[in-house]
C-alpha positions as YAML, in Angstrom:
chain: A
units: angstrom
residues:
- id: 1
  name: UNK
  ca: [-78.22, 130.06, 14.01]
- id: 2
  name: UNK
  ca: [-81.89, 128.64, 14.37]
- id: 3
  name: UNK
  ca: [-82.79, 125.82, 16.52]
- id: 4
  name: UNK
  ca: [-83.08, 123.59, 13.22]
- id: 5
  name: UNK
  ca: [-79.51, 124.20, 12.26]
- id: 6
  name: UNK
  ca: [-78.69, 123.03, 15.82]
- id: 7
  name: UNK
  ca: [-80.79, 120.21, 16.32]
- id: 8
  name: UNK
  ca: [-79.60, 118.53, 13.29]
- id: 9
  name: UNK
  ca: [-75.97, 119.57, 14.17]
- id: 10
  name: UNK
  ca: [-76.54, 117.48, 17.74]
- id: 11
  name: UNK
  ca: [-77.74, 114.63, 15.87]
- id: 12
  name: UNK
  ca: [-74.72, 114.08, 13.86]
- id: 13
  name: UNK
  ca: [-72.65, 114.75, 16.11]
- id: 14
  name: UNK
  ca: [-74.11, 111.49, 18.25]
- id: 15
  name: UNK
  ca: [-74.42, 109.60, 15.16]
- id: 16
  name: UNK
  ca: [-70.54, 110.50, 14.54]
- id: 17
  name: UNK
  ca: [-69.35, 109.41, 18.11]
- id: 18
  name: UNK
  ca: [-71.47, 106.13, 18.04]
- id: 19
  name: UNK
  ca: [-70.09, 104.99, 14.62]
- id: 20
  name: UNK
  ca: [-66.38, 106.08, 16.29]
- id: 21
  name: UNK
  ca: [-67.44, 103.49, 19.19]
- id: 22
  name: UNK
  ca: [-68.61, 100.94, 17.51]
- id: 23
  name: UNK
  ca: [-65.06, 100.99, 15.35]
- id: 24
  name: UNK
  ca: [-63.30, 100.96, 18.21]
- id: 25
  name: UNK
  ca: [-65.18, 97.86, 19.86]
- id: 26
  name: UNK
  ca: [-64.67, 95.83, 16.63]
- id: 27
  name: UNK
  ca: [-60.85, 96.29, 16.05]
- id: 28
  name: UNK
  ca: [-60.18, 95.44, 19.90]
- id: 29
  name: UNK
  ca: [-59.57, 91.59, 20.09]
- id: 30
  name: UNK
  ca: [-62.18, 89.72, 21.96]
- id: 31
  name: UNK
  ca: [-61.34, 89.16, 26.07]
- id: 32
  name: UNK
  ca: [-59.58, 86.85, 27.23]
- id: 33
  name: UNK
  ca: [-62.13, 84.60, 28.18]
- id: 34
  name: UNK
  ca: [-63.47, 84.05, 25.26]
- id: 35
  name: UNK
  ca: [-60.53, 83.18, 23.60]
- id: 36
  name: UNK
  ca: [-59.82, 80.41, 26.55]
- id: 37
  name: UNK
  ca: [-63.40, 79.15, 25.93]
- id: 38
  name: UNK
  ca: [-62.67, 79.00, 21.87]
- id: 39
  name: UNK
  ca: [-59.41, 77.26, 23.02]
- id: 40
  name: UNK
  ca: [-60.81, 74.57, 24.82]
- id: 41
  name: UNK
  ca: [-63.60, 73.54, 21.71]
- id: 42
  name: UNK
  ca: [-62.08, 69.80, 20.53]
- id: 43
  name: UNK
  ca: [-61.51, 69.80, 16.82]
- id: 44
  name: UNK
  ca: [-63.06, 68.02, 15.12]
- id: 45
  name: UNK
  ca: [-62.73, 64.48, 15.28]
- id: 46
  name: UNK
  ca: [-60.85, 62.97, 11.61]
- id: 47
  name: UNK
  ca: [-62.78, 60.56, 9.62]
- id: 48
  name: UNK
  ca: [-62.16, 56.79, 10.10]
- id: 49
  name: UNK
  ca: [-59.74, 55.71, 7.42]
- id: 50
  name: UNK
  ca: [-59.32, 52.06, 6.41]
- id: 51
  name: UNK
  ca: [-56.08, 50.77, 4.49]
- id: 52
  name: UNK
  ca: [-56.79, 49.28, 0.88]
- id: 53
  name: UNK
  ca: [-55.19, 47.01, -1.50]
- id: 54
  name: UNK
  ca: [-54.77, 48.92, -4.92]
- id: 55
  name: UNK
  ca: [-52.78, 49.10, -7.89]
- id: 56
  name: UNK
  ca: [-49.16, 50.32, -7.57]
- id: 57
  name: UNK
  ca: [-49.04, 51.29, -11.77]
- id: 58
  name: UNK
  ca: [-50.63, 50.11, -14.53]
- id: 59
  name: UNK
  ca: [-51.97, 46.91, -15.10]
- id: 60
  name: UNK
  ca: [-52.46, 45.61, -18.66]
- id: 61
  name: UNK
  ca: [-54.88, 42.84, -19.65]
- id: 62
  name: UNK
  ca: [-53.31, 39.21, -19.64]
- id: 63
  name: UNK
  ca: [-50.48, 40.66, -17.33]
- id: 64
  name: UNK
  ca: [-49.26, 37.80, -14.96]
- id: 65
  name: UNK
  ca: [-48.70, 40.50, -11.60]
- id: 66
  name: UNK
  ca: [-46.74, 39.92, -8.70]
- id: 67
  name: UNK
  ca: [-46.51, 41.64, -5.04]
- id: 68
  name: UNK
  ca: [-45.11, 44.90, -6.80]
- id: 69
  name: UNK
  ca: [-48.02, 45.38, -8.75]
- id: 70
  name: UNK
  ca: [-49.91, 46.22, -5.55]
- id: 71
  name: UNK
  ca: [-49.62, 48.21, -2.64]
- id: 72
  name: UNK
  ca: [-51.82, 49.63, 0.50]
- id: 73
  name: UNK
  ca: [-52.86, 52.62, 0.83]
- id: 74
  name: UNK
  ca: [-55.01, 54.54, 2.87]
- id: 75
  name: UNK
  ca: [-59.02, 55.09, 2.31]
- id: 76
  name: UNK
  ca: [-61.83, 56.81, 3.94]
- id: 77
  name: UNK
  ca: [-63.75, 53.92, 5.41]
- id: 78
  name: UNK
  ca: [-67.10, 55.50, 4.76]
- id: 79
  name: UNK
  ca: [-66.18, 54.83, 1.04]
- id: 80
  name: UNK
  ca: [-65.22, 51.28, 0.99]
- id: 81
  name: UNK
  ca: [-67.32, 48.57, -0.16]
- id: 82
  name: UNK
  ca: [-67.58, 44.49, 0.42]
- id: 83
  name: UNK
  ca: [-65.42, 44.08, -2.38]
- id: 84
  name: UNK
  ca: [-62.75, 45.58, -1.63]
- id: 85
  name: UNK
  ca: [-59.55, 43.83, 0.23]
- id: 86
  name: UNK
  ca: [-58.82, 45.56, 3.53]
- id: 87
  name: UNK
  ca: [-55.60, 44.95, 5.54]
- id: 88
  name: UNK
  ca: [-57.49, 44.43, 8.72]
- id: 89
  name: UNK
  ca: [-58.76, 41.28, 7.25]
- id: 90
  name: UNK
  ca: [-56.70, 40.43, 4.51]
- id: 91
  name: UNK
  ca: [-53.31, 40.59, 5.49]
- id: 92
  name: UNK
  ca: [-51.98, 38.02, 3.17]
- id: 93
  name: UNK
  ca: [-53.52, 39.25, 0.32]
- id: 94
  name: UNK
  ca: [-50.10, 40.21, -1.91]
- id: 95
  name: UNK
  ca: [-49.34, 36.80, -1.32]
- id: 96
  name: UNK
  ca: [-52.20, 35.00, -2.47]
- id: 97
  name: UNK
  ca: [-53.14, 37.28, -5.04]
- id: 98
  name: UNK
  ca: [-49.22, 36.85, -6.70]
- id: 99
  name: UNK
  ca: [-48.46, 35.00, -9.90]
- id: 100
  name: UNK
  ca: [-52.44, 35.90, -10.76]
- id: 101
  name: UNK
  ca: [-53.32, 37.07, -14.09]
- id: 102
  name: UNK
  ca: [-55.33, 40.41, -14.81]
- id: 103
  name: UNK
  ca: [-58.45, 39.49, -16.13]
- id: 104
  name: UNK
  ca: [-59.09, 43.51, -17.09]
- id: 105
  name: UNK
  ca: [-56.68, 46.33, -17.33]
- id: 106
  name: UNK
  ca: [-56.02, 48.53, -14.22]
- id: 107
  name: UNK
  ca: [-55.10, 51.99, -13.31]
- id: 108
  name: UNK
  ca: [-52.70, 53.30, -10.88]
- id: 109
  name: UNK
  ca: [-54.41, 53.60, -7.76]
- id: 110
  name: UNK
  ca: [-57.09, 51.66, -8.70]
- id: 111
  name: UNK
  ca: [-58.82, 49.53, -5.80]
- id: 112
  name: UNK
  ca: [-57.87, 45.93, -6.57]
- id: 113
  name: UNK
  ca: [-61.29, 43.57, -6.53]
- id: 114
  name: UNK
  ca: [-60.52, 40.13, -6.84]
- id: 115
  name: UNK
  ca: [-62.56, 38.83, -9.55]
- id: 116
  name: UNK
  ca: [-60.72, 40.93, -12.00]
- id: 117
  name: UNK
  ca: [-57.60, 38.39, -11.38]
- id: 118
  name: UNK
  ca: [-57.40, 34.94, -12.43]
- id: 119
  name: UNK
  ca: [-55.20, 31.94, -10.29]
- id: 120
  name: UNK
  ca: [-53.70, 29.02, -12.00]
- id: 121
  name: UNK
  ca: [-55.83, 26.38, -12.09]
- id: 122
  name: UNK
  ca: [-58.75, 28.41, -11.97]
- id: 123
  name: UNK
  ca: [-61.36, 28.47, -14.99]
- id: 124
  name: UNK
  ca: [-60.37, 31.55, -17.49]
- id: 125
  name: UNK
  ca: [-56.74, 30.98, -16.71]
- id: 126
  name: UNK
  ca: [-55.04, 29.78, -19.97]
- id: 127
  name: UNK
  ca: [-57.16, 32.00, -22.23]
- id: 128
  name: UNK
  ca: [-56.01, 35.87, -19.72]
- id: 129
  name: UNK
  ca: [-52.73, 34.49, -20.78]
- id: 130
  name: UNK
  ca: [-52.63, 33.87, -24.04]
- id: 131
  name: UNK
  ca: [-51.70, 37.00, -26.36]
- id: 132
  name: UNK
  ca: [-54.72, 38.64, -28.23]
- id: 133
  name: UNK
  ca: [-55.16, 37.20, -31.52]
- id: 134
  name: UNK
  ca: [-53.05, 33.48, -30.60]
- id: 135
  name: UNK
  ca: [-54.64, 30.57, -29.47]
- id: 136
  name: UNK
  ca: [-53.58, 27.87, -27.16]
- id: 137
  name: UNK
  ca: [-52.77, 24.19, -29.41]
- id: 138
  name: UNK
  ca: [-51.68, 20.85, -27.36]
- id: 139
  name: UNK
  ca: [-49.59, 18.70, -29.09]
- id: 140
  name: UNK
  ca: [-48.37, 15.25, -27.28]
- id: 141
  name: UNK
  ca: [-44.61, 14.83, -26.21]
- id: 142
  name: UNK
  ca: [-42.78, 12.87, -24.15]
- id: 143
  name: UNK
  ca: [-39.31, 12.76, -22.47]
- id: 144
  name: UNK
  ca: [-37.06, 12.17, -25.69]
- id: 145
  name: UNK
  ca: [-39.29, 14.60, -27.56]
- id: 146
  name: UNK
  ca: [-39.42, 17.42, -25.27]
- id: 147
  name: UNK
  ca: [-35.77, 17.96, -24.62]
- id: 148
  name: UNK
  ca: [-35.53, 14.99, -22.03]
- id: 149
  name: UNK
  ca: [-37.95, 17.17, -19.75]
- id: 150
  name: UNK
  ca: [-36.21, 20.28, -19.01]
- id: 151
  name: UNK
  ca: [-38.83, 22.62, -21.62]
- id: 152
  name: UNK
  ca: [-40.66, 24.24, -18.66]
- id: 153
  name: UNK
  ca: [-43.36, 27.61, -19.10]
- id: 154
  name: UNK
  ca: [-42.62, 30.53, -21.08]
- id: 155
  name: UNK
  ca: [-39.40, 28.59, -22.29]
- id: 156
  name: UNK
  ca: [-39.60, 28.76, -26.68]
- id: 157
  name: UNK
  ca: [-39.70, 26.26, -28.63]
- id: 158
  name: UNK
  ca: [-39.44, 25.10, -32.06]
- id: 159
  name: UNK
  ca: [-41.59, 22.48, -33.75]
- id: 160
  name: UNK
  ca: [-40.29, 19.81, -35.98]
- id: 161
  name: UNK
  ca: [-41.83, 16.89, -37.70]
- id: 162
  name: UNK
  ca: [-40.23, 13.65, -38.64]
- id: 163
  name: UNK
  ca: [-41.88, 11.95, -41.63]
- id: 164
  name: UNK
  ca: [-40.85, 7.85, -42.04]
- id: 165
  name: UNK
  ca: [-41.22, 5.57, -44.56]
- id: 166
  name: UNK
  ca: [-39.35, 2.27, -44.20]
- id: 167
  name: UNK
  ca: [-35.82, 3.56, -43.91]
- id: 168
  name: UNK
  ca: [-36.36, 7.06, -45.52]
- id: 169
  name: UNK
  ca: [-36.74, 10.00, -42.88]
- id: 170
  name: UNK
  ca: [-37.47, 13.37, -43.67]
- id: 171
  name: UNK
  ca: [-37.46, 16.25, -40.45]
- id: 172
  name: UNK
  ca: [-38.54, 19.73, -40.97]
- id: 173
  name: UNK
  ca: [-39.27, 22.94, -39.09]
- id: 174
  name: UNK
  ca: [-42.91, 23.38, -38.69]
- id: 175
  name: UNK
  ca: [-43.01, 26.64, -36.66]
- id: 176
  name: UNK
  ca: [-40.47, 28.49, -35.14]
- id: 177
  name: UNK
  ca: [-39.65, 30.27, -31.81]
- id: 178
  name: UNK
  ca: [-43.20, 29.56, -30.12]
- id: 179
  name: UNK
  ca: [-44.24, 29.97, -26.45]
- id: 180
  name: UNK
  ca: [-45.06, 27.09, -24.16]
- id: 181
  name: UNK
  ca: [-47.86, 27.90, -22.11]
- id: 182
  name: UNK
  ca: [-47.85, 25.06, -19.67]
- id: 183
  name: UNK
  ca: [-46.64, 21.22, -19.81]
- id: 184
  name: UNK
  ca: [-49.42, 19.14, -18.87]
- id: 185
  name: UNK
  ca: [-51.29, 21.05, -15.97]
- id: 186
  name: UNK
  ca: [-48.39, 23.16, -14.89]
- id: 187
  name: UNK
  ca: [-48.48, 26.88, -15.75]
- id: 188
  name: UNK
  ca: [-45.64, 28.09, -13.81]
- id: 189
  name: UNK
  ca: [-42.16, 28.61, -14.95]
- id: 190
  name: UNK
  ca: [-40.89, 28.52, -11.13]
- id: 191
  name: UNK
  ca: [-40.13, 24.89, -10.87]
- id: 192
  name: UNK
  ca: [-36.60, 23.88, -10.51]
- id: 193
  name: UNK
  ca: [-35.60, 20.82, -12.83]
- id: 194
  name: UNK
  ca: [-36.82, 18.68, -15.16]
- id: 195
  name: UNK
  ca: [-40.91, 18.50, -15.97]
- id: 196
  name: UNK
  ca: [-41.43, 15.42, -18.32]
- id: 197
  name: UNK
  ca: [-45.22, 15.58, -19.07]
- id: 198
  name: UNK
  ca: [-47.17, 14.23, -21.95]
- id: 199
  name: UNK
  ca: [-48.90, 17.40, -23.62]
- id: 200
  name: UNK
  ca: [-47.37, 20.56, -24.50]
- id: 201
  name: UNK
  ca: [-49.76, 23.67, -24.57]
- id: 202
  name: UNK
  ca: [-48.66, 26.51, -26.94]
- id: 203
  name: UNK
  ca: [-49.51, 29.59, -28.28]
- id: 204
  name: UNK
  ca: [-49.86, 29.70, -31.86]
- id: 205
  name: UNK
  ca: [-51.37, 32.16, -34.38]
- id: 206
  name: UNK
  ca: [-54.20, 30.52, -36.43]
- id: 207
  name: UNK
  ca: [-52.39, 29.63, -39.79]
- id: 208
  name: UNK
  ca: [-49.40, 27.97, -37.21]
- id: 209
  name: UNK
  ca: [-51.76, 26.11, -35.40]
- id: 210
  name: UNK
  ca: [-53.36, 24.57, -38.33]
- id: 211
  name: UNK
  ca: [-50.03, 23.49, -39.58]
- id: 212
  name: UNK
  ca: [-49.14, 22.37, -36.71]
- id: 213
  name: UNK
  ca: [-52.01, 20.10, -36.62]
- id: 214
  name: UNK
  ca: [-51.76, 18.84, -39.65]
- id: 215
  name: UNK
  ca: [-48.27, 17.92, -38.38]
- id: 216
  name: UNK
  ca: [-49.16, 15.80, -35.60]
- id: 217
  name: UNK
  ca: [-51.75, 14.42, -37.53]
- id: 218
  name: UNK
  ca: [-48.73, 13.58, -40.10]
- id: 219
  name: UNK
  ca: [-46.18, 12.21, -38.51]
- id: 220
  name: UNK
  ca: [-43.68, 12.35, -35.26]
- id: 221
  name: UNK
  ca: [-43.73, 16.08, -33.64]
- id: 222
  name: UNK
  ca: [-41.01, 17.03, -31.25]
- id: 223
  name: UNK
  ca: [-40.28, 19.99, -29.50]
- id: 224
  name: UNK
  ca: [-36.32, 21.66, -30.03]
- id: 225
  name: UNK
  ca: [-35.49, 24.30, -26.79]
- id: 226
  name: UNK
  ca: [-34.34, 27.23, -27.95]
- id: 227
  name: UNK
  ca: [-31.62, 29.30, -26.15]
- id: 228
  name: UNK
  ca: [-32.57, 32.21, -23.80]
- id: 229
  name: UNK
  ca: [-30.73, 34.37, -25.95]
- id: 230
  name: UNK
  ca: [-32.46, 33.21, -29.30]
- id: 231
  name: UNK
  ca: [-35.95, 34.12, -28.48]
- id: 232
  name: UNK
  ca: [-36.66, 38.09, -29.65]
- id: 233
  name: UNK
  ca: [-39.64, 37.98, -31.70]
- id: 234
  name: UNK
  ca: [-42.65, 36.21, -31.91]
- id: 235
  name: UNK
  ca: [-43.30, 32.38, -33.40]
- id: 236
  name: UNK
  ca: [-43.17, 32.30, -37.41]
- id: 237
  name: UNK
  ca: [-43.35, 29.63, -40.25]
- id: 238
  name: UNK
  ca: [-39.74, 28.65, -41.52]
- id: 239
  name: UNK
  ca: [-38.44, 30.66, -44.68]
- id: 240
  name: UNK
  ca: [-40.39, 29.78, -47.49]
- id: 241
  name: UNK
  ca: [-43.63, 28.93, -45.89]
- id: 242
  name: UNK
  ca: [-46.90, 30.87, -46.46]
- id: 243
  name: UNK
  ca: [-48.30, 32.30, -43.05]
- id: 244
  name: UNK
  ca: [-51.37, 32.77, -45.36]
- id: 245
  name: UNK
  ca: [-52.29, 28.72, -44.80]
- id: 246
  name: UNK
  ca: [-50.09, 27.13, -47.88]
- id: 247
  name: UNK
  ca: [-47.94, 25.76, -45.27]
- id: 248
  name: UNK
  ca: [-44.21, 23.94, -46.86]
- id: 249
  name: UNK
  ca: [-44.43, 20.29, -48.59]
- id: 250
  name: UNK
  ca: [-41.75, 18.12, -47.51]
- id: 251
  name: UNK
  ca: [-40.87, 15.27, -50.10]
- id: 252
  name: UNK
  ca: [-41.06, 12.04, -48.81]
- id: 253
  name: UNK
  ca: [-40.15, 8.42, -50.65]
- id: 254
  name: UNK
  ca: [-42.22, 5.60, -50.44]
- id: 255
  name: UNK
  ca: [-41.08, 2.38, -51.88]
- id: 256
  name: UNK
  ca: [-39.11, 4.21, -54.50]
- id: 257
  name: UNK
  ca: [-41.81, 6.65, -55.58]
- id: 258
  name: UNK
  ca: [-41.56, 10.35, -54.52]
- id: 259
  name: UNK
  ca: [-44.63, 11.58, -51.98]
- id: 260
  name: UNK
  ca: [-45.50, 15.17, -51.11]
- id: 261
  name: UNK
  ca: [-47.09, 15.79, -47.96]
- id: 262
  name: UNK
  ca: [-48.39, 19.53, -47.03]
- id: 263
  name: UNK
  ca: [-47.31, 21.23, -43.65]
- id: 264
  name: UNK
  ca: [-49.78, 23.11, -43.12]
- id: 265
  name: UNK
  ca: [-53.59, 23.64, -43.72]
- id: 266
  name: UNK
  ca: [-55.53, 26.07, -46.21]
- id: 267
  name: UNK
  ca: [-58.47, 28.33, -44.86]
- id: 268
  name: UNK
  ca: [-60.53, 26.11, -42.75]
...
């Protein structure tokens, strides 16, 4: 064997026992020491986390919400912005923010910001709660026609007109099963008792609320209560009238001579 051959032979043999150390040094776990000074690092410290007031489900448009609709829930303070209502500082917010009336829909979770709800009284009110497509008609009433006081919010209604002339009468159904939105300046249906008032608001589709203008432009209007169990569906002209705008004609009798007055207005 030359001295090549055994040079090279040397050097692998060193190389072999170095990688063998270097093996062994990385599978033994690290001393003890170490491991007591890794111990004693403090975690890290969790980000600040405020508590929110958000959605608790879906909120549709025009949806009157109450203190269900919303709950708290937690949020990384870093991410919350002036609009936002924070327990810390609005405690009573449920509270005040009940009986509102979404002025946009809202998802589940959804961070609730407070000019996206609408309080009685407030401006925008009546039209977040009237149904798309209806529209919001006062008519006048009084104690003896508005059921002696005791038609309160989202109570139905029908409409009927009494048409006079000398001692002929004539009293027909203008509209049928209709919403009251309010009575006078009171939107809520929460009152206990009677609420006489002088105006009636209610939500009528265009073609009923030009008959029922023509109505109290026509004669007496009163208001009939309907019962809680007679109100599925939504307010419609009485059999035989045209929802188109032709409205019903009631006969009435003046002086001996037959009269036929229209209930209900063609296209404007």
């Amino acid at each position: 064997m030359n001295a090549v051959r055994l040079i090279v032979l040397a050097v692998a043999g060193v190389a072999a026992v170095g990688a063998a150390v270097l093996v062994r040094g990385a599978m033994q776990p690290p001393p003890a020491a170490q491991l007591s000074a890794e111990a004693a690092q403090p975690a890290p410290a969790p980000a600040p986390v405020s508590r929110v007031l958000v959605a608790a489900r879906d909120i549709d448009a025009g949806e009157r919400v109450g203190d269900s609709a919303f709950r708290w829930a937690p949020w990384p303070q870093e991410a919350v912005i002036s609009g936002y209502l924070v327990q810390a500082r609005d405690s009573d917010a449920m509270t005040r923010l009940t009986g509102a009336v979404a002025r946009t829909a809202m998802m589940a979770g959804e961070p609730i910001l407070e000019p996206r709800l609408v309080q009685p009284g407030q401006a925008g009110f009546m039209a977040a709660v009237i149904e798309p497509g209806m529209r919001a008609v006062a008519v006048p009433i009084s104690a003896r026609s508005g059921a002696g006081g005791f038609i309160l919010p989202n109570d139905r209604v029908d409409i009927l007109l009494t048409l006079s002339a000398d001692e002929n009468f004539a009293t027909r159904s203008v509209v049928e099963n209709v919403r009251v939105l309010a009575i006078d300046q009171s939107h809520s249906e929460s009152r206990e008792g009677a609420l006489v008032g002088a105006t009636a608001t209610l939500e009528l589709s265009p073609p009923q609320a030009r008959a029922v203008s023509m109505a109290v432009a026509s004669g007496t209007v009163s208001l009939a209560l309907r019962s809680i169990a007679d109100t599925e569906g939504g307010a419609r002209l009485p059999d035989g009238a045209d929802e188109a705008g032709a409205g019903r004609v009631v006969r009435v009798f003046r002086y001996g001579e037959e009269q036929r007055v229209a209930l209900g207005g063609g296209a404007p």
